[in-house]
C-alpha positions as a printed Julia matrix, in Angstrom:
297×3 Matrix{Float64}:
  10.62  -37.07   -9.54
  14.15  -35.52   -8.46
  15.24  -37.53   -5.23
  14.88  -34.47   -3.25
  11.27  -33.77   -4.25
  10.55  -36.91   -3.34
  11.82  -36.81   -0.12
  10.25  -33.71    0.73
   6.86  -34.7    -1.0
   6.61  -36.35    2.26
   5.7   -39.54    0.98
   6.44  -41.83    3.61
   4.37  -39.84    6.1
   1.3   -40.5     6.97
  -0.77  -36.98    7.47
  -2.75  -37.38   10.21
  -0.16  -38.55   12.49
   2.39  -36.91   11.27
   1.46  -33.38    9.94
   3.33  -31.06   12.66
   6.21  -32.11   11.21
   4.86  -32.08    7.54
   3.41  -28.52    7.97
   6.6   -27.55    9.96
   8.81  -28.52    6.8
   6.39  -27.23    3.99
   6.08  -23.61    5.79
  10.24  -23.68    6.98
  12.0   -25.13    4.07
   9.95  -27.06    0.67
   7.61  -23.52   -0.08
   8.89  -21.08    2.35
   8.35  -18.38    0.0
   5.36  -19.75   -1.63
   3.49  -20.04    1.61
   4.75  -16.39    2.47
   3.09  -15.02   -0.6
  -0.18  -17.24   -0.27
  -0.72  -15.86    3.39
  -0.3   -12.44    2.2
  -3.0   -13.15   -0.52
  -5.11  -14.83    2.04
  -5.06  -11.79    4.26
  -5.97   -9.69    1.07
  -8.77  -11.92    0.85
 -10.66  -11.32    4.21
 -10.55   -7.48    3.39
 -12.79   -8.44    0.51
 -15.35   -8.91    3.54
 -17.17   -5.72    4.23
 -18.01   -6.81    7.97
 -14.38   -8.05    8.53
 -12.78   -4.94    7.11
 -14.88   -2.52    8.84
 -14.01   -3.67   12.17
 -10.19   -3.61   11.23
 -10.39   -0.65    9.74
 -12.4     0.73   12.75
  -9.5    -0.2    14.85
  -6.9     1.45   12.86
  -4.58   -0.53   13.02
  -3.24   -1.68    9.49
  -4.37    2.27    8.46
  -1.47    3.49   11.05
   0.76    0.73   11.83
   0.27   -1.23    8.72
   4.36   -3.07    9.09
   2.94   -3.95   12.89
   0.28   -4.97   11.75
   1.78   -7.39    9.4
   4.86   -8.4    11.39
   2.14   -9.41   14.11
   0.39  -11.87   11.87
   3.11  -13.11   10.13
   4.93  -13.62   13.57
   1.57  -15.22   15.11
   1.46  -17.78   12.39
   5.12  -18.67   12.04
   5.71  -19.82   15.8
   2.97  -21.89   15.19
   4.18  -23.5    12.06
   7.54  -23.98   13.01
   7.24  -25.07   16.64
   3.87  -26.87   16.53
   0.34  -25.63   17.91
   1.04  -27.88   21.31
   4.46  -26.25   21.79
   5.05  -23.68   24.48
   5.37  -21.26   21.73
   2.88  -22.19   19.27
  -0.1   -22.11   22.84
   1.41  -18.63   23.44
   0.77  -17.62   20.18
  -3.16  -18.89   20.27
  -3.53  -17.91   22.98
  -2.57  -14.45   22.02
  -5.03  -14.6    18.99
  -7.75  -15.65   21.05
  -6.8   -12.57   23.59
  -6.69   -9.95   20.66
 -10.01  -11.12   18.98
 -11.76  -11.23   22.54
 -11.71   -7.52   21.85
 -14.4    -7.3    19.45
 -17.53   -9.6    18.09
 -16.58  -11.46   15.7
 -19.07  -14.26   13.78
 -17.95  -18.08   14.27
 -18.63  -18.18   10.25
 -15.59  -15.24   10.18
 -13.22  -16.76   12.33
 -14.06  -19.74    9.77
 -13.26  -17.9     6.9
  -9.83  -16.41    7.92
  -8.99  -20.26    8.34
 -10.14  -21.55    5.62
  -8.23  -18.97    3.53
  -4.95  -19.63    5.4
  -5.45  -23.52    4.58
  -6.35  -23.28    1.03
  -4.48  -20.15   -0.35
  -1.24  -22.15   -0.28
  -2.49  -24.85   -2.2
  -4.51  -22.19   -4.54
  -0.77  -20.9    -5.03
   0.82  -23.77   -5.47
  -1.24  -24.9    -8.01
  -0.95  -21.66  -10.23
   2.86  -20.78   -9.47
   4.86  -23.06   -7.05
   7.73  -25.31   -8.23
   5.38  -28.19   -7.59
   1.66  -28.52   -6.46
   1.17  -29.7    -2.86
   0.87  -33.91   -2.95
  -2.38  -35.44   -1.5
  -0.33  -35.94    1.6
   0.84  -32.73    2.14
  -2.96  -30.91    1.74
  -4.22  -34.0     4.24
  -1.33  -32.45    6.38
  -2.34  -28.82    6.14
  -5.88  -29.72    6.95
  -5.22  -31.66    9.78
  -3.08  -29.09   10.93
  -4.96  -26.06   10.71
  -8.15  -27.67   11.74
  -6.4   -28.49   15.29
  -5.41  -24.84   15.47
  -9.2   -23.57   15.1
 -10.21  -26.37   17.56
  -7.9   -24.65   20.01
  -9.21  -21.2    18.96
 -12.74  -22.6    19.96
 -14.05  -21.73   16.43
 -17.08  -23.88   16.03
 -18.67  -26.2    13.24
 -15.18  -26.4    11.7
 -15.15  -29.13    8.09
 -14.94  -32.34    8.32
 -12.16  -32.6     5.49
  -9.79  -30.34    3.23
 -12.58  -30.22    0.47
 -15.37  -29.3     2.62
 -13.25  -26.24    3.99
 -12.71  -25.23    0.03
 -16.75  -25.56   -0.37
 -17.19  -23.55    2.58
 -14.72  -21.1     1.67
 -15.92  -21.11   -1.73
 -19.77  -20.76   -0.5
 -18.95  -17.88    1.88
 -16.78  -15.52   -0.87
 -19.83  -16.03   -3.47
 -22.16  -14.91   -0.47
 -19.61  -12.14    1.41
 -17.58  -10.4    -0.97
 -18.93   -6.72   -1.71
 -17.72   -3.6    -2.5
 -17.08   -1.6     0.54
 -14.66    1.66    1.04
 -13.6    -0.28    4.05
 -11.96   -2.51    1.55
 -10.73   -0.27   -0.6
  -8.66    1.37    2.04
  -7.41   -1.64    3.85
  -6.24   -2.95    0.32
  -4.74    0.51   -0.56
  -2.77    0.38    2.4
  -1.91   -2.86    2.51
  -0.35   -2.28   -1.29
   1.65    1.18    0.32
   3.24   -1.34    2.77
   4.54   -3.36    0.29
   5.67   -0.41   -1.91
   7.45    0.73    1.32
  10.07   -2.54    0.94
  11.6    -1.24   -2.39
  13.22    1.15   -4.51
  11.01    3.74   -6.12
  12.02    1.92   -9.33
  10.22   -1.3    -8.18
   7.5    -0.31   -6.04
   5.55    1.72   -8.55
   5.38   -1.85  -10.05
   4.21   -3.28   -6.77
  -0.23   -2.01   -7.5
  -0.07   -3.47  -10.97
   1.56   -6.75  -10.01
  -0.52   -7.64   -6.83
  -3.53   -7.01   -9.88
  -2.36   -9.62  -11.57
  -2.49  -12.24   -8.45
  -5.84  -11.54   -7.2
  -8.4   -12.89   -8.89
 -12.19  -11.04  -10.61
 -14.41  -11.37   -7.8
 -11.33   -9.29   -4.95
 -10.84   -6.94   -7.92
 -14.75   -6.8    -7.32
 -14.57   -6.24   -3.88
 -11.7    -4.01   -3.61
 -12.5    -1.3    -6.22
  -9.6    -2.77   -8.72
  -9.58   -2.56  -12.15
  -9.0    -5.18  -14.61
  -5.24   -5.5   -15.38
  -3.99   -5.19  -18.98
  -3.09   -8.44  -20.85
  -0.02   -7.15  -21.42
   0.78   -7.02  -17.83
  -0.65  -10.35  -16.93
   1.67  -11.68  -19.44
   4.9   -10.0   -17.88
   3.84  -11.21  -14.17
   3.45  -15.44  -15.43
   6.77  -15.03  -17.27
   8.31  -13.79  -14.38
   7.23  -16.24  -11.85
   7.6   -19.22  -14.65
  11.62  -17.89  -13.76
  10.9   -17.97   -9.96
   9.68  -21.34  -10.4
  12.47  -22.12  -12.48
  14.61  -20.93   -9.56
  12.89  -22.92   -6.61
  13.1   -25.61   -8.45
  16.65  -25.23   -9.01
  17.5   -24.37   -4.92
  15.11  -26.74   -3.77
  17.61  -29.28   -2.57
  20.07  -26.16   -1.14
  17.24  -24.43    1.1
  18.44  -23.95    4.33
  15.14  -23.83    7.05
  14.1   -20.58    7.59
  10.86  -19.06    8.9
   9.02  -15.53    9.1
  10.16  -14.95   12.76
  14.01  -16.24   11.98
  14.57  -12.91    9.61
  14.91   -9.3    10.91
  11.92   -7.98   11.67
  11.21   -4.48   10.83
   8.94   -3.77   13.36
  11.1    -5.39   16.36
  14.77   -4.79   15.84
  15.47   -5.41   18.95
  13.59   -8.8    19.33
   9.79   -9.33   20.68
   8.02  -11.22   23.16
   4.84  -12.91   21.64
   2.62  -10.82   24.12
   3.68   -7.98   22.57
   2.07   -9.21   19.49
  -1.15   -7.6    18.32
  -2.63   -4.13   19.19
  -2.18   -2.12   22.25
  -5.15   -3.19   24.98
  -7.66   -0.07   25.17
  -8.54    0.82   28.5
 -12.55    1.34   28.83
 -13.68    4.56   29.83
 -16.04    4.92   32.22
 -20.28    5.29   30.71
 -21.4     7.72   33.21
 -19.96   11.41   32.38
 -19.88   12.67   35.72
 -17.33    9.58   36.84
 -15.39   10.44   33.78
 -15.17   14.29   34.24
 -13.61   13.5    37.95
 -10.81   11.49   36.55
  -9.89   14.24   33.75
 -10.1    16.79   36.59
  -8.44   13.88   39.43
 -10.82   14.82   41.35
């Protein structure tokens, strides 16, 4: 093993003690862009769930402020990967979470899916197209890790170890994923976002490549067609290069996180309670009370 793999294999660290740290370099510097890409699959992956992507398409949200939408989430999770959960910044963000999904009723076996997908998608990833699988130490690290983060987000009955949350996550996609036109929108948009980053050139590319990436039973539940061999083959010869590449700047990476790049949807900076969608104000049940205040009576 090159001496910088190695060294950032995090073999000297012990996970459970030390897997801030771990998780803080994997996410900032070793697979920054790897662990990009696996979150946006793993977000993919809950709109495969009819009951999830109901309620956020219900709420609009990624349907008409799809780059908000994503910013938020990718914001959320980054200041608590690069400045710990027990950080000022990494409690502001959970806390926000907690705040934005106090909104509607959500199962405890949902909440548990959305984490289990953000734990194992990276290693998924990894072990398909990153430079170099995650070690034993490093998925120990991500475990311990994002198990502390659903502790503080009170989600309950949470695995006892990194392979119990792949059964579970494994047990609950066989029993979840469905067809729904929820899903189908949510994924159609979510695909229109990403078009929206390139040339016209490159984004008509953008449907057929994402194909590729997800695997038979999203297809499934998003309304996808098979993609041709053709173009399977094109999409592992080009990230065989990427991996080539990461390979070759993995000792050069400077650390850098989602929230350290411009963000689209907050030019001028953000403040983490901004994070999320607008709080709707109630409106009163009884009509009468509601017909004074349109008249301010």
């Amino acid at each position: 093993m090159h001496s910088y793999q190695r060294k950032h294999a995090n073999l000297d660290w012990e996970p459970q003690r030390d897997h801030v740290q771990i998780c803080h370099d994997l996410a900032g510097k070793t697979f920054a862009w790897e662990m990009n890409r696996a979150f946006e699959l793993a977000l993919l992956r809950t709109f495969c769930v009819p009951r999830i992507s109901i309620l956020l398409h219900q709420s609009g949200e990624f349907l008409h402020h799809p780059q908000k939408r994503y910013d938020d989430t990718g914001l959320l999770i980054s200041s608590i990967l690069k400045w710990g959960y027990d950080s000022p910044q990494g409690k502001a963000a959970i806390a926000q979470m907690n705040r934005i999904h106090s909104r509607y009723e959500i199962a405890n076996e949902d909440f548990l899916y959305v984490l289990s997908a953000t734990l194992c998608e990276p290693v998924h990833w990894n072990a398909r197209y990153g430079w170099r699988p995650f070690t034993h130490t490093e998925r120990q690290a991500l475990f311990h890790f994002w198990r502390a983060v659903g502790d503080r987000m009170q989600i309950q009955n949470l695995p006892p170890s990194y392979s119990a949350f792949e059964q579970f996550k494994a047990t609950y996609e066989a029993e979840h994923f469905r067809y729904s036109p929820d899903n189908a929108a949510l994924g159609k948009a979510v695909i229109l976002l990403m078009q929206s980053w390139f040339p016209a050139a490159v984004s008509d590319w953008i449907p057929k490549v994402a194909n590729v990436l997800i695997d038979a039973p999203m297809r499934m539940a998003l309304g996808w067609s098979a993609p041709s061999p053709w173009m399977v083959t094109a999409v592992e010869q080009g990230l065989r290069m990427q991996r080539w590449w990461a390979r070759w700047q993995a000792g050069r990476r400077q650390p850098t996180f989602f929230s350290d790049r411009p963000i689209r949807s907050y030019p001028q900076g953000y403040a983490i309670e901004q994070l999320g969608p607008r709080a709707v104000t109630s409106t009163p049940r009884c009509p009468f009370l509601r017909m004074r205040q349109l008249l301010k009576v």
